[in-house]
PQR file of N, CA, C, O and H, with PARSE charges and radii, in Angstrom:
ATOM      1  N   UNK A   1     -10.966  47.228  72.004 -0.4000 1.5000
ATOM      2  CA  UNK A   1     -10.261  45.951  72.049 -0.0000 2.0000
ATOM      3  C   UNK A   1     -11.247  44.787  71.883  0.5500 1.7000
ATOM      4  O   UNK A   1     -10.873  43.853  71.174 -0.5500 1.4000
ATOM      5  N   UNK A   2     -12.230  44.742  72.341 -0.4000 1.5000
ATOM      6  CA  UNK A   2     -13.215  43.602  72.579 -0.0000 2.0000
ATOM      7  C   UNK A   2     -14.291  44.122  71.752  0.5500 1.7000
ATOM      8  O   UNK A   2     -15.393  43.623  71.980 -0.5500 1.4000
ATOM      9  H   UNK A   2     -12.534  45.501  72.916  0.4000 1.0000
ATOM     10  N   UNK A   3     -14.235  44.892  70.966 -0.4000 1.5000
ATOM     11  CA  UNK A   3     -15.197  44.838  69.848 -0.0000 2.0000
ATOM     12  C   UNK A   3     -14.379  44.642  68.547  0.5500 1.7000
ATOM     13  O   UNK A   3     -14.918  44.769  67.448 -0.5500 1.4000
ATOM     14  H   UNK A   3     -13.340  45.297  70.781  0.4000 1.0000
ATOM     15  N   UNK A   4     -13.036  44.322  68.692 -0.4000 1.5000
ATOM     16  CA  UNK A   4     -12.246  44.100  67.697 -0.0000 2.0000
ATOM     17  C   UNK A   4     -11.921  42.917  67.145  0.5500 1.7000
ATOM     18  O   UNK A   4     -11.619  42.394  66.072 -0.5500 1.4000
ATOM     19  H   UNK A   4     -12.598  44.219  69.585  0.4000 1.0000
ATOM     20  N   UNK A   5     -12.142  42.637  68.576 -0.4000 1.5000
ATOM     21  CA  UNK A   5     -11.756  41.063  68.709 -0.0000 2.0000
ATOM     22  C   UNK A   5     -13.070  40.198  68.032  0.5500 1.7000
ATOM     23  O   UNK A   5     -12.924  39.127  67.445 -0.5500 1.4000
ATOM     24  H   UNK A   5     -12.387  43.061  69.448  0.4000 1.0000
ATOM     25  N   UNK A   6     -14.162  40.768  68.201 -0.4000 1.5000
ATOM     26  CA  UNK A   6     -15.838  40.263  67.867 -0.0000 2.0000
ATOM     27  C   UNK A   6     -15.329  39.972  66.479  0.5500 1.7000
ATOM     28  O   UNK A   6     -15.001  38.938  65.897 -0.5500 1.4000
ATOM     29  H   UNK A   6     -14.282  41.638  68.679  0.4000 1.0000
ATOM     30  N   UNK A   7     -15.375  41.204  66.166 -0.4000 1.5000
ATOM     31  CA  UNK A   7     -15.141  41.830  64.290 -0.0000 2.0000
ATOM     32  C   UNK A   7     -14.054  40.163  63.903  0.5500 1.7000
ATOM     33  O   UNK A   7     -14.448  39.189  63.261 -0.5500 1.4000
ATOM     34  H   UNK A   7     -15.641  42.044  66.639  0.4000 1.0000
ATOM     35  N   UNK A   8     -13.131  40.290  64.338 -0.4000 1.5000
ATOM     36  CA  UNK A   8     -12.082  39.257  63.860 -0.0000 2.0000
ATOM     37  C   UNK A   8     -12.591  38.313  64.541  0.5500 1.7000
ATOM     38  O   UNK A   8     -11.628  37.558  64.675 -0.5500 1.4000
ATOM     39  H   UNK A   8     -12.811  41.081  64.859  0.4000 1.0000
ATOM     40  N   UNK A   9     -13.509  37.813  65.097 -0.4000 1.5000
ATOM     41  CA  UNK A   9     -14.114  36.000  65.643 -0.0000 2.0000
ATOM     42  C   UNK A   9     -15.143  35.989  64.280  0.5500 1.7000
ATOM     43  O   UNK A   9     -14.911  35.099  63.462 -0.5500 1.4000
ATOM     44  H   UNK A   9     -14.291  38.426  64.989  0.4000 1.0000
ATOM     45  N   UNK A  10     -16.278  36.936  63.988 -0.4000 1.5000
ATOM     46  CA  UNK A  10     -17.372  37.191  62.583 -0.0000 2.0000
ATOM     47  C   UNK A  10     -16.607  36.921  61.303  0.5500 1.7000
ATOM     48  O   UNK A  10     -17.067  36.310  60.338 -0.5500 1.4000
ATOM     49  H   UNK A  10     -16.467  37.659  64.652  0.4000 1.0000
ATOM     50  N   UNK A  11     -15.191  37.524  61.407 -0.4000 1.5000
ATOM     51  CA  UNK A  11     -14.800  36.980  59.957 -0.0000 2.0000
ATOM     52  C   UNK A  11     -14.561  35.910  59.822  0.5500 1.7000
ATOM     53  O   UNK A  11     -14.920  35.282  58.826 -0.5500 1.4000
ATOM     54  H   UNK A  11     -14.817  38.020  62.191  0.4000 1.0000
ATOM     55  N   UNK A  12     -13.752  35.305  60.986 -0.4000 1.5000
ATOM     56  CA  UNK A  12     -13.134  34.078  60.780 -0.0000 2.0000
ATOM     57  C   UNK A  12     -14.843  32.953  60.389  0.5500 1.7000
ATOM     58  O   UNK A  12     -14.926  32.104  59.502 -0.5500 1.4000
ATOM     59  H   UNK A  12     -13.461  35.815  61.795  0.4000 1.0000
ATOM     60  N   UNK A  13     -15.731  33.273  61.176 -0.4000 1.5000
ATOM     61  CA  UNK A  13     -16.794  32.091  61.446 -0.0000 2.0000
ATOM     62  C   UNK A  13     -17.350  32.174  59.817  0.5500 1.7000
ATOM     63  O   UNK A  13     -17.687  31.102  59.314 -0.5500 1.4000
ATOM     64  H   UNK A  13     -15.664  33.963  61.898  0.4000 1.0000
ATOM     65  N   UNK A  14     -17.489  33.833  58.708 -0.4000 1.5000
ATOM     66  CA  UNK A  14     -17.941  33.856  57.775 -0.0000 2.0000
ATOM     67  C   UNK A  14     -16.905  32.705  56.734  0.5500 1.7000
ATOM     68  O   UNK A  14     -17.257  31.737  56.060 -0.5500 1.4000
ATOM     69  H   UNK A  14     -17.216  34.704  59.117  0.4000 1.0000
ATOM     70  N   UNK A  15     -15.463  33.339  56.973 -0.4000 1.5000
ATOM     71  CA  UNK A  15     -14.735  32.438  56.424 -0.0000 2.0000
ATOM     72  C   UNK A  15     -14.795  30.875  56.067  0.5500 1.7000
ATOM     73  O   UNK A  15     -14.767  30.412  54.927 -0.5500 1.4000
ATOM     74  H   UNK A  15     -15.177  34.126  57.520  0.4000 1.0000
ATOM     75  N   UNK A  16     -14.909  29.929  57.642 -0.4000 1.5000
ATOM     76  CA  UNK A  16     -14.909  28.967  57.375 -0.0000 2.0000
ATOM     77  C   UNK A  16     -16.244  28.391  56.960  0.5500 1.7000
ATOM     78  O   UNK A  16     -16.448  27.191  56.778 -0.5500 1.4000
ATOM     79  H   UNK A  16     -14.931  30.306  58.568  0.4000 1.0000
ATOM     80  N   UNK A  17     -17.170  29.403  56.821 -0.4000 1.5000
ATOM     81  CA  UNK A  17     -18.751  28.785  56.243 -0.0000 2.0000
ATOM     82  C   UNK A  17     -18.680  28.948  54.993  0.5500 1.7000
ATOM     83  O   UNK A  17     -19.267  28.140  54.274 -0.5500 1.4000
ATOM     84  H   UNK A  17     -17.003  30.377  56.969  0.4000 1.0000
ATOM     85  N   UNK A  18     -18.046  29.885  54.495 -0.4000 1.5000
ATOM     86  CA  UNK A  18     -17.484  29.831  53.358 -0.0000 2.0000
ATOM     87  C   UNK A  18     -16.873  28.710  52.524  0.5500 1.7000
ATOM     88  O   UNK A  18     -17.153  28.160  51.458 -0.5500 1.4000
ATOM     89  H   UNK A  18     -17.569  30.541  55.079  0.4000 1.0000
ATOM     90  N   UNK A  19     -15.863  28.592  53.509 -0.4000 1.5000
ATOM     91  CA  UNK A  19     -14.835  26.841  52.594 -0.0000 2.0000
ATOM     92  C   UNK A  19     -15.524  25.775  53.166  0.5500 1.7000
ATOM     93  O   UNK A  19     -15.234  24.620  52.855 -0.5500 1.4000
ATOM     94  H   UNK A  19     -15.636  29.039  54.375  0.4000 1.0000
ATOM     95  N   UNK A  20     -16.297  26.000  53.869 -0.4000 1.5000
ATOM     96  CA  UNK A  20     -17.454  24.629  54.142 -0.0000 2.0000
ATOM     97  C   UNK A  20     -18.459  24.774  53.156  0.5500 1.7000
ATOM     98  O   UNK A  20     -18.353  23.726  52.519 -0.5500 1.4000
ATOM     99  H   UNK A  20     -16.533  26.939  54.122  0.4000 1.0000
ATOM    100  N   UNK A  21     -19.545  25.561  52.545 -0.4000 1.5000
ATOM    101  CA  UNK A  21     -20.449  25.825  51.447 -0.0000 2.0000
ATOM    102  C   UNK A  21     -19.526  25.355  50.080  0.5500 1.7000
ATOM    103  O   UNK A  21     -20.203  24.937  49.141 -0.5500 1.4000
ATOM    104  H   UNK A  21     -19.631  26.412  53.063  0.4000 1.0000
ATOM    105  N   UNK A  22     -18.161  25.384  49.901 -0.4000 1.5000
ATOM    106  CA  UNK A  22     -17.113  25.056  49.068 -0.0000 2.0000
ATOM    107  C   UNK A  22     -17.014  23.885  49.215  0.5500 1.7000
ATOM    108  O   UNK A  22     -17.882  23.397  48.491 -0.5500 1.4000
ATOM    109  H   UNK A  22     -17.611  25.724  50.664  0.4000 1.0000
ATOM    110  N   UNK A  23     -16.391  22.973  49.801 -0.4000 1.5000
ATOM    111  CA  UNK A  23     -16.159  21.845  49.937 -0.0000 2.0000
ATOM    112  C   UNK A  23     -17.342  20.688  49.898  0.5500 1.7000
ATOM    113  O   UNK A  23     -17.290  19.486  49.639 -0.5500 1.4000
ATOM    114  H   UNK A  23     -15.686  23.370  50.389  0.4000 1.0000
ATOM    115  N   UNK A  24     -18.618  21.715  50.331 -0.4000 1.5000
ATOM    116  CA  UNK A  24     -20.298  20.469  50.686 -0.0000 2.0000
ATOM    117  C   UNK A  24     -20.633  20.643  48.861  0.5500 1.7000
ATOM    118  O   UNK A  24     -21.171  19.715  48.256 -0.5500 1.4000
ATOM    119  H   UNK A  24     -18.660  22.691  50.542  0.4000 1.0000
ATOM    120  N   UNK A  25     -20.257  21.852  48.201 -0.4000 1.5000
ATOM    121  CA  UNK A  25     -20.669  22.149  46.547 -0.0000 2.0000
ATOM    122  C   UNK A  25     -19.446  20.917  45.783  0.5500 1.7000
ATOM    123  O   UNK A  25     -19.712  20.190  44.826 -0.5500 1.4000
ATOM    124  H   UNK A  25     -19.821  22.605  48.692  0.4000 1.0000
ATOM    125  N   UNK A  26     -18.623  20.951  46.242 -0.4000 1.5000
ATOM    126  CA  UNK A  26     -17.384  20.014  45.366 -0.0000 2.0000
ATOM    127  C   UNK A  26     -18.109  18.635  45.881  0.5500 1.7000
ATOM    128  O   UNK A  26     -18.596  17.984  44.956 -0.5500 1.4000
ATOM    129  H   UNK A  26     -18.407  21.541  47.020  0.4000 1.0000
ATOM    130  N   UNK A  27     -18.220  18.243  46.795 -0.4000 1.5000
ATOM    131  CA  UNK A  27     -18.631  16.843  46.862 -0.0000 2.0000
ATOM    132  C   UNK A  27     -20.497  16.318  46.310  0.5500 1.7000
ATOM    133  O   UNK A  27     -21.034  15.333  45.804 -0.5500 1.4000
ATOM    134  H   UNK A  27     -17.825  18.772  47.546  0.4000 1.0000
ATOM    135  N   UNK A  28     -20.845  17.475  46.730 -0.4000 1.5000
ATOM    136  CA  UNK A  28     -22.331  17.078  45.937 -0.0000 2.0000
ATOM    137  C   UNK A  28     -22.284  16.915  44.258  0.5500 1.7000
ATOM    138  O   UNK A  28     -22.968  16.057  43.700 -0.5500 1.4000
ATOM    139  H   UNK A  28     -20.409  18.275  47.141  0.4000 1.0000
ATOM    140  N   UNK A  29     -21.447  17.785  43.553 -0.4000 1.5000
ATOM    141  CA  UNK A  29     -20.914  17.866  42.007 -0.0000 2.0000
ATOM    142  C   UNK A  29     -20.262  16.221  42.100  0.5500 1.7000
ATOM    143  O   UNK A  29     -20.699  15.291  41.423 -0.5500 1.4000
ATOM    144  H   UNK A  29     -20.891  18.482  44.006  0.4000 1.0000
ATOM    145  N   UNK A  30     -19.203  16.121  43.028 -0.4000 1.5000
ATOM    146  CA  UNK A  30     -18.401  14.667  42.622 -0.0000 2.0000
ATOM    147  C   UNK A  30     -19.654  13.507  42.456  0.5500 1.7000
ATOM    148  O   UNK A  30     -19.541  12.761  41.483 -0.5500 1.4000
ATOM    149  H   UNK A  30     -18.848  16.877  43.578  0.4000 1.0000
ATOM    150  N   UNK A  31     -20.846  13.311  43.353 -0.4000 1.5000
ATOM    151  CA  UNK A  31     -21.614  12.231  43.808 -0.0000 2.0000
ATOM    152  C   UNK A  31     -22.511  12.370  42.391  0.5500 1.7000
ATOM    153  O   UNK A  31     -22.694  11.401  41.655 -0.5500 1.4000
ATOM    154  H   UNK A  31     -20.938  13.917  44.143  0.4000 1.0000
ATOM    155  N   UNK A  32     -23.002  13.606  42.134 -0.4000 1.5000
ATOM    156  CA  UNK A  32     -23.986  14.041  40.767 -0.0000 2.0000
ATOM    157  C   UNK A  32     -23.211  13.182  39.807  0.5500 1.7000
ATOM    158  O   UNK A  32     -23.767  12.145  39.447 -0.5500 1.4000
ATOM    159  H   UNK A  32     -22.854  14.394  42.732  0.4000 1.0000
ATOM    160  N   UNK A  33     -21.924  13.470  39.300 -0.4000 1.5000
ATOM    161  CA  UNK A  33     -21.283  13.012  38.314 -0.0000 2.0000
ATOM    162  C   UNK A  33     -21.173  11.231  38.141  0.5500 1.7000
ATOM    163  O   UNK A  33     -21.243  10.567  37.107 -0.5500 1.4000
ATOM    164  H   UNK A  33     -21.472  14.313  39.592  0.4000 1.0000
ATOM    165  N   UNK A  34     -20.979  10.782  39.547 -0.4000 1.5000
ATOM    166  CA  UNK A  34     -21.041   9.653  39.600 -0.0000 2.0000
ATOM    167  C   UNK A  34     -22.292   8.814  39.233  0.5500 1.7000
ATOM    168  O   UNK A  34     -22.353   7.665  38.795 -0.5500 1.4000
ATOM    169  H   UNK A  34     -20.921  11.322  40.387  0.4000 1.0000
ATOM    170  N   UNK A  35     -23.217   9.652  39.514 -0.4000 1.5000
ATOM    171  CA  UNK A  35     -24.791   9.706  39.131 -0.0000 2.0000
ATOM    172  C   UNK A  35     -24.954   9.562  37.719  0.5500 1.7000
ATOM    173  O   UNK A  35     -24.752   8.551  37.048 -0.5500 1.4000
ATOM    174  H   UNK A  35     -23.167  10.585  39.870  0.4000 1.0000
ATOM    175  N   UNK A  36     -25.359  10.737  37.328 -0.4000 1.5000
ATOM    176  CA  UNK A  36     -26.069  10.851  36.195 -0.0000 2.0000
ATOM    177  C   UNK A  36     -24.752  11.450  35.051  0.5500 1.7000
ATOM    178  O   UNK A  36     -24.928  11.957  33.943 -0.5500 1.4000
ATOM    179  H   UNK A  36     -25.523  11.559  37.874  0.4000 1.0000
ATOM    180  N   UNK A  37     -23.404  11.180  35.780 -0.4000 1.5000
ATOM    181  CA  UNK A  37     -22.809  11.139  34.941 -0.0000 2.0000
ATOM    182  C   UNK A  37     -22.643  13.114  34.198  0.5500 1.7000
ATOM    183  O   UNK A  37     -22.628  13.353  32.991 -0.5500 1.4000
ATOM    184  H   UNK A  37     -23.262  10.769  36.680  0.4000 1.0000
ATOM    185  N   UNK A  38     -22.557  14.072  35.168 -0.4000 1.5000
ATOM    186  CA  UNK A  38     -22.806  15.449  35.231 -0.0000 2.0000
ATOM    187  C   UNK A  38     -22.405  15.777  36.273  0.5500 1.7000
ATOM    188  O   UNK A  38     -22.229  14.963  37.179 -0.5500 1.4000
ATOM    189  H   UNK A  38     -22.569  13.878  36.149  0.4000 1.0000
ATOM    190  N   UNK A  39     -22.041  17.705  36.449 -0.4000 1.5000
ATOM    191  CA  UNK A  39     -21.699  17.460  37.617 -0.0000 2.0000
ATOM    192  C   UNK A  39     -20.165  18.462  37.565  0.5500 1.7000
ATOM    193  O   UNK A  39     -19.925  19.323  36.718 -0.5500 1.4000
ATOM    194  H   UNK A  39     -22.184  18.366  35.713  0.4000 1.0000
ATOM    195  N   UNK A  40     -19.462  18.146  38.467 -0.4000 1.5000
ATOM    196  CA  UNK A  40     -17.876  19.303  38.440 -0.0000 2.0000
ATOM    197  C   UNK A  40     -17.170  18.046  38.275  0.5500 1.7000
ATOM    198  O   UNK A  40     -17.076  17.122  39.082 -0.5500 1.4000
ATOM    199  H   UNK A  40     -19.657  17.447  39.155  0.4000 1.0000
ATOM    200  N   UNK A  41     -16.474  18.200  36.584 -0.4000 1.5000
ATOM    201  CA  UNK A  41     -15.628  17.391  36.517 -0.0000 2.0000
ATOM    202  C   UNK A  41     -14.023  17.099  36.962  0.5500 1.7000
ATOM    203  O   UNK A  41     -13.350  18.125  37.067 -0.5500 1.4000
ATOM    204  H   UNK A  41     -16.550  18.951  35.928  0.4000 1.0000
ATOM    205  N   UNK A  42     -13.589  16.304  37.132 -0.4000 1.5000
ATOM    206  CA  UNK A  42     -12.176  16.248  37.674 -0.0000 2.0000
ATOM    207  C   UNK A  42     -10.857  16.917  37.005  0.5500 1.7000
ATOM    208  O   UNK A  42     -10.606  16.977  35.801 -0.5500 1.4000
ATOM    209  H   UNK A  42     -14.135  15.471  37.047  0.4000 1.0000
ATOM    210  N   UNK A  43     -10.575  17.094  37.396 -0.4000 1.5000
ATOM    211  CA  UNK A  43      -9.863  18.142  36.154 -0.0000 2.0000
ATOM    212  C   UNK A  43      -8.563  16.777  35.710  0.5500 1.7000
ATOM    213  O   UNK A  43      -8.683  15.649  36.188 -0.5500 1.4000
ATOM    214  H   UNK A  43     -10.779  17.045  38.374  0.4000 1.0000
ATOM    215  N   UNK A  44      -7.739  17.035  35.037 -0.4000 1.5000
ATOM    216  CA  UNK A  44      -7.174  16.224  34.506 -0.0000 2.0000
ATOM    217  C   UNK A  44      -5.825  16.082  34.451  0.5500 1.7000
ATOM    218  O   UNK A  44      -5.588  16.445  33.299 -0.5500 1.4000
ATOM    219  H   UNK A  44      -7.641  17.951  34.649  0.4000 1.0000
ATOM    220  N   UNK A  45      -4.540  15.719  35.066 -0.4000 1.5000
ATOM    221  CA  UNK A  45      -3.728  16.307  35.197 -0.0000 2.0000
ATOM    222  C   UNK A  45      -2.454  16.291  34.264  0.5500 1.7000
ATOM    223  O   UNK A  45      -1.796  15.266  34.088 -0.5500 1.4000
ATOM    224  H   UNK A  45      -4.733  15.424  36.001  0.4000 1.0000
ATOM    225  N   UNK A  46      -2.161  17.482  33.691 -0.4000 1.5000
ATOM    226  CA  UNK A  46      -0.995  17.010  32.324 -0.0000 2.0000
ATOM    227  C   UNK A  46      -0.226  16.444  32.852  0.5500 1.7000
ATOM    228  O   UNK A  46      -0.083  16.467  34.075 -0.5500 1.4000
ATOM    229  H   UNK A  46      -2.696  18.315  33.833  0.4000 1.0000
ATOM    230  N   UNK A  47       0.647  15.620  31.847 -0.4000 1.5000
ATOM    231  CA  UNK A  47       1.492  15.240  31.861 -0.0000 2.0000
ATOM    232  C   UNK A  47       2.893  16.494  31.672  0.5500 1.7000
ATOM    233  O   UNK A  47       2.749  17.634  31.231 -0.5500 1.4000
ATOM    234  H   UNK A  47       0.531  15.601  30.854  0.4000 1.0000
ATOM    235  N   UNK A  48       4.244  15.842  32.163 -0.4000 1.5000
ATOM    236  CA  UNK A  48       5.511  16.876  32.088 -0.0000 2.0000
ATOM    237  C   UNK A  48       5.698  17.434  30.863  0.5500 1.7000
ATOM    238  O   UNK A  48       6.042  18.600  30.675 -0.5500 1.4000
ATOM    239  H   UNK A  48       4.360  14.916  32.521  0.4000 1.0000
ATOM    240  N   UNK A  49       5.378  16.248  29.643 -0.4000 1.5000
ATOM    241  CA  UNK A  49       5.771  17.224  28.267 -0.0000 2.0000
ATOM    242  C   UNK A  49       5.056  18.226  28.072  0.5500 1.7000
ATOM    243  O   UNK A  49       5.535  19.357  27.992 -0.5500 1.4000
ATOM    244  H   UNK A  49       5.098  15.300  29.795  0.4000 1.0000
ATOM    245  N   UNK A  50       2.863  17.778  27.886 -0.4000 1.5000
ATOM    246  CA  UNK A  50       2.320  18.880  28.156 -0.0000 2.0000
ATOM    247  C   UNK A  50       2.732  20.177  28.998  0.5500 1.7000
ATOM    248  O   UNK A  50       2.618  21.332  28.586 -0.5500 1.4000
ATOM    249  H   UNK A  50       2.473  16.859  27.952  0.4000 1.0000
ATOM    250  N   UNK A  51       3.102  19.892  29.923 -0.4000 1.5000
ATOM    251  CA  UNK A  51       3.030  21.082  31.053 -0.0000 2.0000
ATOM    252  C   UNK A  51       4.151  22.486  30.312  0.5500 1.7000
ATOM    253  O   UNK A  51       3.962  23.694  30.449 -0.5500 1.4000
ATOM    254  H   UNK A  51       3.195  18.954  30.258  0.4000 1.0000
ATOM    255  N   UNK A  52       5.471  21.695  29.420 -0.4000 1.5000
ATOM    256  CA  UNK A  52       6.234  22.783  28.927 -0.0000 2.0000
ATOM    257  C   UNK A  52       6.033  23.818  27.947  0.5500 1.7000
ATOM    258  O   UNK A  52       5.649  23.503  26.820 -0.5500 1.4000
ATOM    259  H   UNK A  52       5.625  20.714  29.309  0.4000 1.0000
ATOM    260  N   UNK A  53       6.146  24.448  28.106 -0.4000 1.5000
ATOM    261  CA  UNK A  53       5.537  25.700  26.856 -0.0000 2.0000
ATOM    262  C   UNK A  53       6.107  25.087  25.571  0.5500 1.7000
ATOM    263  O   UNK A  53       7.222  24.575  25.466 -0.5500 1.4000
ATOM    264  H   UNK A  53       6.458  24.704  29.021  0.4000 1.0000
ATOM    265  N   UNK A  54       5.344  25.193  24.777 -0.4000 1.5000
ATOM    266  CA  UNK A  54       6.286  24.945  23.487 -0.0000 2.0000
ATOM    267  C   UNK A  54       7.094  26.194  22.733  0.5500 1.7000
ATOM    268  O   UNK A  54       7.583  25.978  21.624 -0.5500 1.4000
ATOM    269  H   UNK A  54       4.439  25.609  24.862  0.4000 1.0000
ATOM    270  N   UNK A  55       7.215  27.440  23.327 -0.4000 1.5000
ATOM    271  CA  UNK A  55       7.849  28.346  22.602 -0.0000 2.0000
ATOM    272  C   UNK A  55       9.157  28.325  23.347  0.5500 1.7000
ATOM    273  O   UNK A  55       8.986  27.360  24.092 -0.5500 1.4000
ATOM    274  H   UNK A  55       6.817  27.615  24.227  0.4000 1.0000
ATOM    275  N   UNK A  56      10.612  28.896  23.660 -0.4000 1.5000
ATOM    276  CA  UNK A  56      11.430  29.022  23.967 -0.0000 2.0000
ATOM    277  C   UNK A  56      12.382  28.319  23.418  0.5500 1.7000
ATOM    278  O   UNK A  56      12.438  27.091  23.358 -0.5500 1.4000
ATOM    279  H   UNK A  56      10.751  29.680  23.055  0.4000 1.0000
ATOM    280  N   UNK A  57      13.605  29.558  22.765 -0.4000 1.5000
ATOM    281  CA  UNK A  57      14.571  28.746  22.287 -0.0000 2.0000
ATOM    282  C   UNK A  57      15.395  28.080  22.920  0.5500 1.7000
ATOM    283  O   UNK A  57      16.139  27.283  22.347 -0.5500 1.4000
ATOM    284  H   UNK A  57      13.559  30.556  22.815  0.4000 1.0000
ATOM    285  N   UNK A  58      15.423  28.339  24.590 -0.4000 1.5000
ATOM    286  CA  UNK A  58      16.300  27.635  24.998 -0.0000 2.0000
ATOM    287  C   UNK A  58      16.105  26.122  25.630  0.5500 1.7000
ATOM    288  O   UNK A  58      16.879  25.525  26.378 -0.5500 1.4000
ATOM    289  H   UNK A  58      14.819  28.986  25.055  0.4000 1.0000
ATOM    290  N   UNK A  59      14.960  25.726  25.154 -0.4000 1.5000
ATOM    291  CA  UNK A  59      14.791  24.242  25.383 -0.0000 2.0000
ATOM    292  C   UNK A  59      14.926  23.946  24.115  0.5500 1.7000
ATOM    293  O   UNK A  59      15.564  22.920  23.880 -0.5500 1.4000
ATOM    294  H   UNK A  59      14.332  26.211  24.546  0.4000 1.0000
ATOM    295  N   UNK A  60      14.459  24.621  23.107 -0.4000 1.5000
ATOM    296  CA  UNK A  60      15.141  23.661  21.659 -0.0000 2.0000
ATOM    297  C   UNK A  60      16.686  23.501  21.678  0.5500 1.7000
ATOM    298  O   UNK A  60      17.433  22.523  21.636 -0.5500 1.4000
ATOM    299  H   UNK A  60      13.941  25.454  23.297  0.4000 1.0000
ATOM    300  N   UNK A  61      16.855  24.707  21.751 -0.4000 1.5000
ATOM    301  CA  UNK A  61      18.598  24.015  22.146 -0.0000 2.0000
ATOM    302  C   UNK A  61      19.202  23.156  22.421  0.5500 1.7000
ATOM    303  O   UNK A  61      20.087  22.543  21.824 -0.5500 1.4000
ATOM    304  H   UNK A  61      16.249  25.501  21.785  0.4000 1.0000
ATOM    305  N   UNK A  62      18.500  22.989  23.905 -0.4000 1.5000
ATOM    306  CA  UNK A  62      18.919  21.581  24.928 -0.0000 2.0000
ATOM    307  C   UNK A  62      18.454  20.427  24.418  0.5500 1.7000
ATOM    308  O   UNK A  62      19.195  19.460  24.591 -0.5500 1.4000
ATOM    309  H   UNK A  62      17.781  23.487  24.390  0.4000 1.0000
ATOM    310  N   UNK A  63      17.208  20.198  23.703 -0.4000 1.5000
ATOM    311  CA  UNK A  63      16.540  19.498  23.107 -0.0000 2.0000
ATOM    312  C   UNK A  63      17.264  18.462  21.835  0.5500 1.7000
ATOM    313  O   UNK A  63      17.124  17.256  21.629 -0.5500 1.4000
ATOM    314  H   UNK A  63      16.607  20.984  23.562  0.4000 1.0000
ATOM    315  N   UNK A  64      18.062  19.490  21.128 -0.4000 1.5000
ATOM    316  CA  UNK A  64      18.856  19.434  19.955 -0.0000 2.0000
ATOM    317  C   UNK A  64      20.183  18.940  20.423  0.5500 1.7000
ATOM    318  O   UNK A  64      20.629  17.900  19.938 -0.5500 1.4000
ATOM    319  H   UNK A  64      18.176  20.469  21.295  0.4000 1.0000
ATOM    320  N   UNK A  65      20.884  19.637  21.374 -0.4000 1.5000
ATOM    321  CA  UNK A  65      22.132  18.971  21.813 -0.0000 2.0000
ATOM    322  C   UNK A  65      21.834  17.810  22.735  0.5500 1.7000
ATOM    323  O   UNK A  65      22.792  17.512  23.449 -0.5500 1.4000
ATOM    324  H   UNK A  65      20.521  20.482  21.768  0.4000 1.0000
ATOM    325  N   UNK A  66      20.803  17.120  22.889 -0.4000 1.5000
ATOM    326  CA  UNK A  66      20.543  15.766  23.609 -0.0000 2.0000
ATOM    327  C   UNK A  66      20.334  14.605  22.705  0.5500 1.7000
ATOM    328  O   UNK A  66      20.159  13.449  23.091 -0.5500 1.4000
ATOM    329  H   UNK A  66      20.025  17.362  22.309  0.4000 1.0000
ATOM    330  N   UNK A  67      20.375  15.120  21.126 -0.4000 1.5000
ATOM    331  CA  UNK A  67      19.801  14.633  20.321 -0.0000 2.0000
ATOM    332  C   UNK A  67      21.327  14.645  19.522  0.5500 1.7000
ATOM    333  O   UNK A  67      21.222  14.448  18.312 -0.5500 1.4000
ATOM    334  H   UNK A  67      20.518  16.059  20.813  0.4000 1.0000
ATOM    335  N   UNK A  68      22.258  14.781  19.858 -0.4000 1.5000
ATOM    336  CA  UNK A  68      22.941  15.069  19.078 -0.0000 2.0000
ATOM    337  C   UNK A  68      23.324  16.325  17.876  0.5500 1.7000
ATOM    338  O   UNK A  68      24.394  16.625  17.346 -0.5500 1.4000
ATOM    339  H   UNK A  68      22.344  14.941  20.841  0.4000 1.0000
ATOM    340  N   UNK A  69      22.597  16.616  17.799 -0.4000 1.5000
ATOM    341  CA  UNK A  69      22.757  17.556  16.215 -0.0000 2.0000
ATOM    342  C   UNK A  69      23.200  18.892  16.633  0.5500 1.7000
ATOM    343  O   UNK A  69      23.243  19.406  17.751 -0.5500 1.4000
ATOM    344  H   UNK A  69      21.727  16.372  18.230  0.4000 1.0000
ATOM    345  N   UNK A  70      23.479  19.279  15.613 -0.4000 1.5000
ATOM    346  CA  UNK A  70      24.568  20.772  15.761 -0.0000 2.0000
ATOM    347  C   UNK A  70      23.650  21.646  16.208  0.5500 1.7000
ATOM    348  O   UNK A  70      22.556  21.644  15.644 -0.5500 1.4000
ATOM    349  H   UNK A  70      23.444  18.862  14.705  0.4000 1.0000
ATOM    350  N   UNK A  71      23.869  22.477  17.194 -0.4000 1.5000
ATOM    351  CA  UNK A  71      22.977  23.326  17.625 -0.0000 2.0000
ATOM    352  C   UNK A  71      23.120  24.910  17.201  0.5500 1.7000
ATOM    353  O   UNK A  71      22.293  25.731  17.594 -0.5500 1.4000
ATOM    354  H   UNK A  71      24.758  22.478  17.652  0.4000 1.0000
TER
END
C-alpha cells in the first residue's frame, strides 16, 4: 500500500517537472523570438473558411442552394 502510494507521488512529481521543463521551453522560445526575432513561432490561427475541407459534396450542395442555382 505505501510503496504504492510512493510509486504514484514519483510519477505525479516526474509529471509536473515535465509540463514545467514545457512551459519554461515555450516561454524562453516566445522571449528569443521577440529578440532576435527566432525562436517557437506562434502558430497562426485559420480562419472558418480555411478550417473546411474543400472536398465533400455535401457542402457544395448547400453552398449551391444558398446561392441559388439548381443543385
Amino acid at each position: 500500500m505505501r510503496e504504492e502510494r510512493k510509486r504514484e507521488r514519483g510519477r505525479d512529481v516526474l509529471r509536473r517537472r515535465k509540463r514545467k521543463r514545457k512551459r519554461r521551453r515555450k516561454r524562453e522560445g516566445a522571449r528569443r523570438q521577440g529578440e532576435e526575432g527566432e525562436g517557437r513561432k506562434k502558430k497562426k490561427k485559420k480562419k472558418k473558411k480555411e478550417r473546411r475541407s474543400s472536398c465533400g459534396e455535401g457542402r457544395k450542395k448547400k453552398e449551391k442552394a444558398k446561392k441559388g442555382e439548381k443543385v
